[in-house]
N, C-alpha and C positions, 0 to 999 in steps of 0.2 A: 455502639460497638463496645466489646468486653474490653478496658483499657489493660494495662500492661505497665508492670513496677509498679503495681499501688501500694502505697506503705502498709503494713500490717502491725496494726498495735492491738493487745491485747484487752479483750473485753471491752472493745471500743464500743457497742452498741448497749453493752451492759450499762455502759456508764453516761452512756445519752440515754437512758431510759433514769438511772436514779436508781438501777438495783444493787448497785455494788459500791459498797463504802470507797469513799475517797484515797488514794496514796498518803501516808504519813508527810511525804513534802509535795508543796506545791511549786518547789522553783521549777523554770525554764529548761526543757533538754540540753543538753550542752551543744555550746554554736548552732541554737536555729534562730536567733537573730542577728549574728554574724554571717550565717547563710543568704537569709533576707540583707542584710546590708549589700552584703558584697554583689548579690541579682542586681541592685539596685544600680550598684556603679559600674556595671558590667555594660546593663542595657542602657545608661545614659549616654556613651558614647558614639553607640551603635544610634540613637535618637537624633545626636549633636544636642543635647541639652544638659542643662547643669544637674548635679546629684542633688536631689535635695537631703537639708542639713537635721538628720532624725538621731533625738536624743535615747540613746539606748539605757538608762537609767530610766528615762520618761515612760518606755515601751515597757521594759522589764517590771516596774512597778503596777504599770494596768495590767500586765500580764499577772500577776500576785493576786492581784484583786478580784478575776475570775474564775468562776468553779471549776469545776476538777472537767467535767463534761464538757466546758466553752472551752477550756485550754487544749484539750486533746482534739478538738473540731478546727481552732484557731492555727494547732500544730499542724493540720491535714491540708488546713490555706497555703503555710507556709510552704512546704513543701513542693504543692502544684504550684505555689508561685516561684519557687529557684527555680524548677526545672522548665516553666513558661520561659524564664529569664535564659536559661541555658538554650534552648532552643530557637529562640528567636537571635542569637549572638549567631547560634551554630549556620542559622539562614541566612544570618548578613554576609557572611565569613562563604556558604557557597553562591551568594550573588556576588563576590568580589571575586571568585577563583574564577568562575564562568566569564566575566566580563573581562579579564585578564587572558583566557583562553581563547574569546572571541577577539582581543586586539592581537594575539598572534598569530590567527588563522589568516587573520589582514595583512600582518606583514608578508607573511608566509606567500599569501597570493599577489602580493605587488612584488614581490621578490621574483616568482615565479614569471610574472608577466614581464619584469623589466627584461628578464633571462630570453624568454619568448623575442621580443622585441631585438634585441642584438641578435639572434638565432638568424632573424630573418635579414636584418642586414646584412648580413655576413652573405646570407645565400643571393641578395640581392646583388653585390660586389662580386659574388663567385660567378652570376649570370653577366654581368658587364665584363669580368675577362673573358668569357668564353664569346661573348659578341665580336670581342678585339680580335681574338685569337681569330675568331670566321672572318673577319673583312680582312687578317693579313693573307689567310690563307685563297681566299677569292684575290687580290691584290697578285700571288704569289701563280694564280691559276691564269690575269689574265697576260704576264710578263711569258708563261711559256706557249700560251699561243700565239704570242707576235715573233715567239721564237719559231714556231711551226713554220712562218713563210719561206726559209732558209732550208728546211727538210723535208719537199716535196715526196723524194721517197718513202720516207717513211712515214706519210699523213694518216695514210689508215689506222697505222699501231695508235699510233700518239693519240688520234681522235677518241678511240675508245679507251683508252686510260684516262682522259680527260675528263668524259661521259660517266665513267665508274667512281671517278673521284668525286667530280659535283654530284652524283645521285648518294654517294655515302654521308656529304655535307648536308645534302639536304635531307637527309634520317639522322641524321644526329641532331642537327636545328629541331626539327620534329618531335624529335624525344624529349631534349631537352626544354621544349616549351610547354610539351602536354606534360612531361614531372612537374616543373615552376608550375602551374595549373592545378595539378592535383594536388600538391603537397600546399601550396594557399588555400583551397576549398577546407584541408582535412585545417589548417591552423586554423581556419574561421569557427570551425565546425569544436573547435577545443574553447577556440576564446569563447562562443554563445554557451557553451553546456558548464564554465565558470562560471558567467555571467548569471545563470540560473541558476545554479549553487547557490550565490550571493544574495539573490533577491529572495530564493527558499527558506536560508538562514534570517534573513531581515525579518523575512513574514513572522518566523517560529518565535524570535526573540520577544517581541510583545505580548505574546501570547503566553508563553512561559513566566514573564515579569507581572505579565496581569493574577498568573494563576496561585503563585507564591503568596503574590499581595491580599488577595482574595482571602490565602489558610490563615496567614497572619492575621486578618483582620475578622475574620471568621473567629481564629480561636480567642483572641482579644474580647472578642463580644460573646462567649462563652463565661471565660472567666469575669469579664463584669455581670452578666447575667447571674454567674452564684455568688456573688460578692452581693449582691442586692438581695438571692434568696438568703443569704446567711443572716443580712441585718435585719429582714422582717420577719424572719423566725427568733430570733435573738431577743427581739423589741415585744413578741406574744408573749414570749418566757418569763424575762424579767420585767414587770411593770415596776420594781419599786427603783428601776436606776434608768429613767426615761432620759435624766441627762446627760450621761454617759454614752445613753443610745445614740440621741442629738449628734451629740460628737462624733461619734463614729460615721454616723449616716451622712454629715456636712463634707467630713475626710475622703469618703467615699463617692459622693459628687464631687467636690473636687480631684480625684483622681479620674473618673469619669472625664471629667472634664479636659483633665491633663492630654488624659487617652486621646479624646476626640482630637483634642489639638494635633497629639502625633500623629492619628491616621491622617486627617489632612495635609500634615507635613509632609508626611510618606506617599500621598498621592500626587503631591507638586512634585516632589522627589523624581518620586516612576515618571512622572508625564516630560517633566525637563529634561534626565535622562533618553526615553524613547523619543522623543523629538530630534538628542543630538544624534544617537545612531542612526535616527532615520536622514537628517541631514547629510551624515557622514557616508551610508550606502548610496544616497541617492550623488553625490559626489563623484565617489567612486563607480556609479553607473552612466554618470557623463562621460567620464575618463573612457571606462573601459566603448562607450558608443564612440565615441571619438576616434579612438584608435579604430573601432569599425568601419567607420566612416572610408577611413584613411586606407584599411585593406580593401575595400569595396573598389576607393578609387582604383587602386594599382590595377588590382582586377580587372575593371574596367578598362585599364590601358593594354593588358596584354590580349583581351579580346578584339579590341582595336588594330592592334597589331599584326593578330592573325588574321583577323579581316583583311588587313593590307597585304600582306602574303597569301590570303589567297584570291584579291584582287591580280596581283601581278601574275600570279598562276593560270587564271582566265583568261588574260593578256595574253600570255603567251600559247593557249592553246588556241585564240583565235590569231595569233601571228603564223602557227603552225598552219591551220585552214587558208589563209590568203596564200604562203608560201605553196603550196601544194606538197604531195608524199611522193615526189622525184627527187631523189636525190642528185642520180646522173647528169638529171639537167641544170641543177647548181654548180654542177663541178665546170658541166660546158661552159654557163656563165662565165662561172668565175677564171677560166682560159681565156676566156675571148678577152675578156678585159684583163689580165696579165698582157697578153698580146699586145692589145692597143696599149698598154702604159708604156712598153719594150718603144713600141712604134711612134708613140708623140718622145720618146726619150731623144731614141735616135735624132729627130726630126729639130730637137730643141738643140742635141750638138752643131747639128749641121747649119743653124742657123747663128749658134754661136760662134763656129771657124768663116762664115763667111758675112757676118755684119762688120760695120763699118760704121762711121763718126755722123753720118747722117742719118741714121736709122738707128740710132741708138733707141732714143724715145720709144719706137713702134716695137722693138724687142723684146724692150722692158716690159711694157704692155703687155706683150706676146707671151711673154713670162710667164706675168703674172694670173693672164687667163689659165695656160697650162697648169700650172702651179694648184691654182683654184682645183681645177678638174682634176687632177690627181688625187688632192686630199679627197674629192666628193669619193672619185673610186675606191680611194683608200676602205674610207667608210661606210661604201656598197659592200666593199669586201669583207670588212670584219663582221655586218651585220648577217651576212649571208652563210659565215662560218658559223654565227651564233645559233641560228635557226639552224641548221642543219644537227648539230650537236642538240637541242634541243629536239627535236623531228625524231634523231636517233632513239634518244630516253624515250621519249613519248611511246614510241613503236616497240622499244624492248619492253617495257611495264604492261604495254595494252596486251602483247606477248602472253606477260606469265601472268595479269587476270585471268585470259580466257582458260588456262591452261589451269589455272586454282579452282576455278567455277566451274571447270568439268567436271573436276577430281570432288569437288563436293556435293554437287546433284548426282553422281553414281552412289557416293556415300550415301547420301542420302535416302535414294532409293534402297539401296541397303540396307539401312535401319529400320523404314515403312515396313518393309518386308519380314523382318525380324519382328519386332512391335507385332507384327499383326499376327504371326504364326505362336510368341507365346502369348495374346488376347485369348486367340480361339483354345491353347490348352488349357490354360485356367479357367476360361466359361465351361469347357468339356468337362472338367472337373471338378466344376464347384456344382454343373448340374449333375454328374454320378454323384457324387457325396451328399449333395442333396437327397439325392432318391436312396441311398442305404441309410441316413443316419435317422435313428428317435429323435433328436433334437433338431428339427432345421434350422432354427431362429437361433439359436444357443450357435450351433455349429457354423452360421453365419456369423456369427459376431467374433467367433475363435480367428474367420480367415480375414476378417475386414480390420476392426475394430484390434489394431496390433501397433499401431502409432501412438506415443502417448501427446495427449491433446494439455498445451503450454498451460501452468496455472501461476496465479500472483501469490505471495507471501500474504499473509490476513495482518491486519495493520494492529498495533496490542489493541488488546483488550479496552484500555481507558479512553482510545480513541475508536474503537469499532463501534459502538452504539450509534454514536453521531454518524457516522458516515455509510451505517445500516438503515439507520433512517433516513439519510437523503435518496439514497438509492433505491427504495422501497417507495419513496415517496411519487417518485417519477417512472419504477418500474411498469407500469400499468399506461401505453399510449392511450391521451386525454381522458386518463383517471388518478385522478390526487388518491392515495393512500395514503394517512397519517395515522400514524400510532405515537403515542406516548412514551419517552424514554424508559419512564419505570416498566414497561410492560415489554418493551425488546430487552430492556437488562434480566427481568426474567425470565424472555423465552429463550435467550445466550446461554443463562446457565441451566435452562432447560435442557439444550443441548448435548450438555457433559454429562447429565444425569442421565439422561433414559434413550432410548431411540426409539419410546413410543410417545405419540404427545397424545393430547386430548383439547379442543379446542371449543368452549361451551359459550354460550351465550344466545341473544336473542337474534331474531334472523335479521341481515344488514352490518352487525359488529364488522365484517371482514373477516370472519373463520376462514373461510377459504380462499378470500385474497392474498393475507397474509402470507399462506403457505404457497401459494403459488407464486407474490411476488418479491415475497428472499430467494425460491428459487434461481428466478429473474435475474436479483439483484446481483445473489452470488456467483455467476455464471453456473449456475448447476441444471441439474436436469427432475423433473417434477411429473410425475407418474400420476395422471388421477383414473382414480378406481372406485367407482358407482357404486356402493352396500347394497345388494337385494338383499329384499325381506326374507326371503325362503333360504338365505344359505346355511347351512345348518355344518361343513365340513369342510378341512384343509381344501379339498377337490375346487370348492368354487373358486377360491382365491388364487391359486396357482395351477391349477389344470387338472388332465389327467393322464393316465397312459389307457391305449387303445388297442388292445392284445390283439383283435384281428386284422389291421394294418399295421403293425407293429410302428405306434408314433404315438408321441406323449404331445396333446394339445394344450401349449403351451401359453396362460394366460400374461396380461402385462404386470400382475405382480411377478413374476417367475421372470420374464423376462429384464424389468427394472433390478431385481436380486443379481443376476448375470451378469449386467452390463456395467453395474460397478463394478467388480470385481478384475475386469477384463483392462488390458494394457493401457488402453486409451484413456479410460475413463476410472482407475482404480485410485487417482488422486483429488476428483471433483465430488462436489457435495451431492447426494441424490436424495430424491424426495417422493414416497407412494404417500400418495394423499388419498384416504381413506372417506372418499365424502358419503356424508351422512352415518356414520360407524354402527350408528346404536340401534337402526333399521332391522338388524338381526342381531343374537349377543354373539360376541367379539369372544367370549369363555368357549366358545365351539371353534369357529372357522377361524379362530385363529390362536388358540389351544395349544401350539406346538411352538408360535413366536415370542410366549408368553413362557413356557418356560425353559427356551433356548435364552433368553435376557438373564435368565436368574445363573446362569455358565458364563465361564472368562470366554474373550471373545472369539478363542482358536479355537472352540469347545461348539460354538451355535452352529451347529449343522441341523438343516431341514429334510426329514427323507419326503423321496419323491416317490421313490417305484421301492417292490420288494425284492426284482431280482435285476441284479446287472444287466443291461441291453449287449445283444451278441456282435453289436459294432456301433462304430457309428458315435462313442458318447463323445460330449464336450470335455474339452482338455482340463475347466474349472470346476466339475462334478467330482466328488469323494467318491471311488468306484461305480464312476458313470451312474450311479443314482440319488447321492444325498450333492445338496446345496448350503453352501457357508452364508449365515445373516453377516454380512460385510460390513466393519465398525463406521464406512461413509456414506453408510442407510439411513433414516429416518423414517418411523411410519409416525403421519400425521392425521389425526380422527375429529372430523366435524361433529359436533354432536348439537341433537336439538331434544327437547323435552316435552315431550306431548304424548296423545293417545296413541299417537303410530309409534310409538319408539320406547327400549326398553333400557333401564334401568343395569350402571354398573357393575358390575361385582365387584368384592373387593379384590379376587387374586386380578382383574385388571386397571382398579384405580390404584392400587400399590404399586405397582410396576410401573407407573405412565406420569409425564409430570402435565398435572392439569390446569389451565391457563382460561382464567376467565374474562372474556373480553368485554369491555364495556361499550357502550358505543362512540363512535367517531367524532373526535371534536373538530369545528372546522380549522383551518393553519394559523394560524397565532400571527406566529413569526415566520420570517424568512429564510430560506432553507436553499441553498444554492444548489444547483440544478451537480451533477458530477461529471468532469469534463471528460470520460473515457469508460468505457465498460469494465469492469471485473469477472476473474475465475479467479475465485478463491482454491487456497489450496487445502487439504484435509488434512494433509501431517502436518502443515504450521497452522492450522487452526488447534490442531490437539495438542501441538508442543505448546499452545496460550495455554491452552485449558491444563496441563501438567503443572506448568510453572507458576500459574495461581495457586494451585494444592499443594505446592512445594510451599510455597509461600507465606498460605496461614496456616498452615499443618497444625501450631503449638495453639493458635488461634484458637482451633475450631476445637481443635481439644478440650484446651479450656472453658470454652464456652457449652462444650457436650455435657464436662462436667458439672457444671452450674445447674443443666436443667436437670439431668437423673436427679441432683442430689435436694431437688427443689420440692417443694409441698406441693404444687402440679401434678409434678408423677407418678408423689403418693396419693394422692385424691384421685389419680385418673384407674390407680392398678387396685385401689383399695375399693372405690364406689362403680368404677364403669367395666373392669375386668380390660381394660387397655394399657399397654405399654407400647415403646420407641419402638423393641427390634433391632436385632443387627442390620436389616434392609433402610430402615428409615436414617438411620445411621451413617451409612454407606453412601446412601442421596445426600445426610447434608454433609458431608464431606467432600464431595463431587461440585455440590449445588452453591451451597454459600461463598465460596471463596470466589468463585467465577462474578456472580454478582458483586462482590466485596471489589474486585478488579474492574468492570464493566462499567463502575460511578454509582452504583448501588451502595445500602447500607446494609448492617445486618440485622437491622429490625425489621427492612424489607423482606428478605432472604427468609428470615425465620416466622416472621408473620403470615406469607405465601405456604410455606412448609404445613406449619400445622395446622392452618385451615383447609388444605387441601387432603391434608392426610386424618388429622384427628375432629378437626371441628366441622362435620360433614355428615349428612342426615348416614343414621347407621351406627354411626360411632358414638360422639359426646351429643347432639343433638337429633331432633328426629324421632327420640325413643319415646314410647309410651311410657316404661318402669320408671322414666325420671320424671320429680315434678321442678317446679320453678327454683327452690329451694335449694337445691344441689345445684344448679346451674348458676346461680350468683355465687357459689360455692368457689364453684369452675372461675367464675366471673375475679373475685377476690384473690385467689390464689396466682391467676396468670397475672396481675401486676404485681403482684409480689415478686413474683420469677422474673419480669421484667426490671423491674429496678435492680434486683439481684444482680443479674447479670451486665446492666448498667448499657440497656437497650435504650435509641434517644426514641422520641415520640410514645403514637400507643400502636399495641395490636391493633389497626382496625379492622383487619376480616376479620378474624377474630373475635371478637367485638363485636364487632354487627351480625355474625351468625347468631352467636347466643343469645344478643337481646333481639332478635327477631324469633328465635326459638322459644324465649320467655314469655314472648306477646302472645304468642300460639296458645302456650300454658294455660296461661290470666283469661285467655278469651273460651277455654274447655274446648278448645278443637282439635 
């Protein structure tokens, strides 16, 4: 990757080669071993280790003692070592902000739970006066029916006010038990979706601590890696001060050595840290199951409860069945035995005015059986009032269901009726419209395809690969798909480049599973389209029109172009999978796609017919005859290389980003299966693909610069008659950044680019006019460009084209 802030000192390379006489002084810059001290005590604390004790007199004086070229290289250490230093403070400084923000998100949530927790008390106190309040008022219901016995005449009144009052008790009891009910389901339903919060947050944390650890320790073994290339360039140079070398090189292992000491420091560090958060969550996931536990129970008891209520309920409608539904003959009951209580009263004075001192004992007795059998009647009679008041309710409710249940089977037949009369006018006219319109399929999709179908947010960029490939992986039932992350981070940023792909390799790679199972993965939809040999014009690929039935036979390219565009589908991914492309050339029958790509994207319109249909068109046709290439298209092209198949032009391998597949390696590693389907969305897929370009914008710039102004360019425009172009420009503008986001480098990115574009039979190899000579040529100048631009690794496609185009050479073939 092209770095950024790199010091610029003049004639620095001048002065690593020996051609440019020395500065008159050789002291030290001002403050760059002040700079260097102070890195030092910067990152000691950040380590917990002591500064060590470096004599600046000691440094300064070796610094005197070497040449004008080691000091100005030495100068170039220093610096990438303050700002190492700076950086790694700046990391410590946000793994203390972040863990600081993670312990307040914890308060923040027991705060909120303790609040939760009193909410419900509160409601649980509010439910127990409201029980009180029901048992004074039952209490209070049943003091006025023992008043009732006293106002015979007016029992009827009284009865049904009594009736209306318990039937409004028990819809209040009712309400108020199924709210408590709902309103604990919806609090349970709050505490689990915290609960998964917290264990989401747990997951991400190590993952993020590991990924930090990782750059730190990554760029650490960077920086020792040049610190060792500098002392063994240093040790070629100078052979007459081998001693000095010594020293340096022992300093150097012992800081090495420091190093390794601190990364393992820093790995007990992380590990003893993620240990106690994980302690600490898993804590706070007792806690919070606890408390679940605890609303389960309650829950449990209010269920129980309505059970018992509606046992009682059943009781009494088979109390209703034994009583029978005569009222009248309760009321006779309950006269005859009024009567008889009148009749043993009487019976009990009359034997009180005429007992006497010998018969006392037999009275009392007498008494006491009466007495007995009073209270029984008593509580014949209050049970008989009960049931009847009961019997009443029962018979007014059974009333107004049947009376509800009419009123909603007429409705209902009413609506059947409805329902079915506008069925048959839409069927009447979707068949008329069918038989007037050119378009049926199109025309169909206008009246159906008008709901938009739900899509997911595309998750960024640095995390899509990985989770492209698990889903890819498994898209295909009992078929493993694996591909290699370098080769989905290029087909990602294939993506934003082109909306034509080209997919090469030997048969087996998975060209066409690929494209069918990111279809899959991304809930999209995938169009495959057979290449005959004989197609030679737009007509085969998208239809035709048929002047004497006035109808355009409309194929599934034409139709896959429509169906994006259309309400439903105008946010999901679509995919015309082109198999076998090179069957016929692609420069004809598809001549009109190729250069609608080269227009902004309101501009690609496909004509269909040459004159407007006289009814009938789809509502997404540019005067009923041209069709929009829609930016959530993809055309995807299998391609094989043999005697049936031809050979691509340039105007469509410049326009197409081309992906060569290698074959299948089997699964390495473990790849968890994804626990949900996806519908990826297409504007947050393209708002990633913006916000990368935003991103390295100054990046890519700079790096565009590097290569025009590179001895590459000139050998390529001076010897091959090849240049970049504003097109190829444009791609990596598009292209690189998405990959640079995706976990890609841009040695990948740029390696891909110009082997697909310049190092490809046609252009720089392939040709007869060159011999071997130029092509090492070629070979010499692209790592020059490469170091230049301060790319890590090498080309290898790159690379490997040319020295297989050289062996071609050498061997006169």
């Amino acid at each position: 990757m092209a770095k950024k802030n790199k010091p610029n000192y003049p004639n620095q390379k001048a002065y690593a080669a020996g051609t440019t006489p020395a500065p008159a002084s050789s002291s030290a810059p001002s403050g760059l071993f002040g700079r260097m001290f102070a890195t030092v005590k910067q990152a000691a604390p950040v380590l917990k280790m002591d500064a060590p004790h470096w004599d600046e007199d000691q440094v300064k004086d070796l610094w005197g003692k070497l040449p004008t070229p080691e000091q100005l290289r030495f100068q170039v250490f220093t610096d990438q070592f303050t700002q190492l230093g700076t950086q790694m403070k700046e990391a410590h400084e946000r793994f203390v902000a972040a863990e600081s923000d993670f312990n307040a998100q914890q308060q923040a949530g027991d705060a909120k739970l303790a609040q939760e927790i009193s909410r419900l008390g509160a409601e649980h106190q509010a439910i127990s006066d409201g029980h009180a309040a029901l048992s004074a008022e039952r209490e209070h219901l049943r003091t006025t029916q023992a008043a009732l016995e006293n106002e015979r005449a007016g029992l009827q009144q009284h009865r049904l006010a009594i009736t209306r009052q318990e039937e409004h008790l028990t819809v209040r009891e009712a309400e108020l038990r199924g709210g408590l009910v709902a309103e604990r389901e919806q609090s349970l339903a709050e505490l689990r979706k915290q609960v998964s919060d917290l264990e989401t947050l747990r997951n991400r944390l190590p993952a993020d601590m590991d990924k930090e650890r990782q750059t730190l320790l990554a760029q650490a073994r960077l920086d020792a890696q040049a610190l060792m290339a500098s002392a063994e360039q240093h040790a070629a140079t100078l052979h007459g001060r081998e001693i000095r070398l010594n020293t340096l090189e022992l300093e150097l292992d012992k800081r090495n050595e420091r190093q390794q000491m601190n990364e393992e420091l820093l790995q007990v560090r992380c590990a003893s840290l993620t240990k106690e958060i994980e302690e600490g969550f898993q804590r706070q996931l007792d806690d919070k199951e606890e408390q679940l536990q605890r609303r389960l129970k309650d829950l449990d008891k209010l269920h129980n409860r309505i059970d018992q209520q509606q046992s009682e309920l059943d009781g009494l409608e088979s109390l209703r069945d034994q009583v029978g539904d005569d009222p009248q003959r309760m009321l006779d009951e309950l006269d005859a035995l009024r009567q008889d209580k009148r009749a043993l009263d009487r019976e009990v004075q009359a034997l009180r005015a005429n007992r006497s001192e010998d018969d006392a004992n037999e009275l009392r007795s007498q008494r006491d059986r009466l007495q007995e059998r009073l209270t029984k009647d008593e509580n014949e009679l209050f049970d008989l009032r009960h049931r009847e008041s009961v019997w009443r309710s029962s018979v007014t409710e059974q009333q107004d269901w049947q009376k509800a249940r009419k009123v909603l089977e007429k409705n209902r037949e009413l609506l059947h009726d409805v329902v079915d009369r506008l069925q048959s006018d839409v069927d009447g006219m979707l068949s008329k419209q069918k038989e007037n319109t050119v378009f049926p399929e199109l025309t169909r999709m206008d009246l159906e395809l008008i709901k938009p179908v739900h899509t997911d947010p595309v998750p960024e960029l640095k995390h899509l690969v990985g989770d492209l490939q698990a889903r890819i992986l498994y898209a295909e039932p009992g078929k493993e798909l694996h591909f290699r992350k370098e080769e989905l981070q290029l087909f990602v940023g294939g993506l934003a480049m082109s909306q034509l792909h080209i997919f090469q390799g030997i048969s087996g790679t998975g060209k066409t599973s690929l494209a069918t199972a990111f279809a899959k993965a991304v809930g999209g939809e995938c169009t495959i389209v057979p290449v005959q040999a004989g197609w030679r014009e737009r007509a085969d690929l998208l239809g035709h029109f048929n002047s004497f039935e006035k109808r355009y036979y409309e194929r599934n390219t034409l139709q896959a172009l429509y169906r994006a565009q259309t309400e439903a589908d105008q946010d999901r991914l679509h995919i015309v999978l082109l198999d076998e492309m090179n069957l016929s050339r692609p420069e004809q029958y598809f001549a009109e796609f190729l250069s609608a790509m080269e227009l902004s994207e309101r501009d690609r319109w496909i004509n269909l017919m040459e004159a407007r249909p006289a009814h009938g068109a789809p509502t997404k046709l540019r005067n009923g005859r041209d069709i929009l290439l829609p930016p959530n298209l993809w055309f995807i092209g299998t391609a094989n290389h043999d005697e049936t198949t031809n050979a691509f032009a340039d105007k469509t391998h410049d326009r197409a980003f081309v992906l060569e597949l290698p074959k299948q390696d089997t699964v390495k590693e473990k790849i968890a299966k994804p626990q949900s389907r996806a519908s990826w969305s297409f504007e947050s897929l393209n708002r990633q693909f913006n916000k990368a370009r935003d991103k390295y914008k100054d990046q890519i710039a700079e790096l565009q610069t590097l290569i025009n102004q590179s001895s590459l360019t000139t050998l390529l425009s001076e010897t091959f008659r090849l240049g970049w172009g504003n097109r190829l420009e444009s791609q990596m503008q598009r292209f690189v950044p998405v990959v640079l986001e995706a976990g890609g480098s841009e040695a990948l990115a740029v390696d891909h680019l110009l082997a697909s574009r310049m190092f490809r039979d046609g252009k720089v190899i392939g040709r007869h006019d060159v011999d071997a000579n130029k092509l090492h040529q070629v070979e010499d100048a692209l790592r020059v460009m490469w170091e230049d631009c301060e790319l890590t690794g090498e080309p290898t496609r790159c690379l490997a084209a040319l020295e297989s185009d050289i062996e071609r050479l050498d061997s006169g073939r």
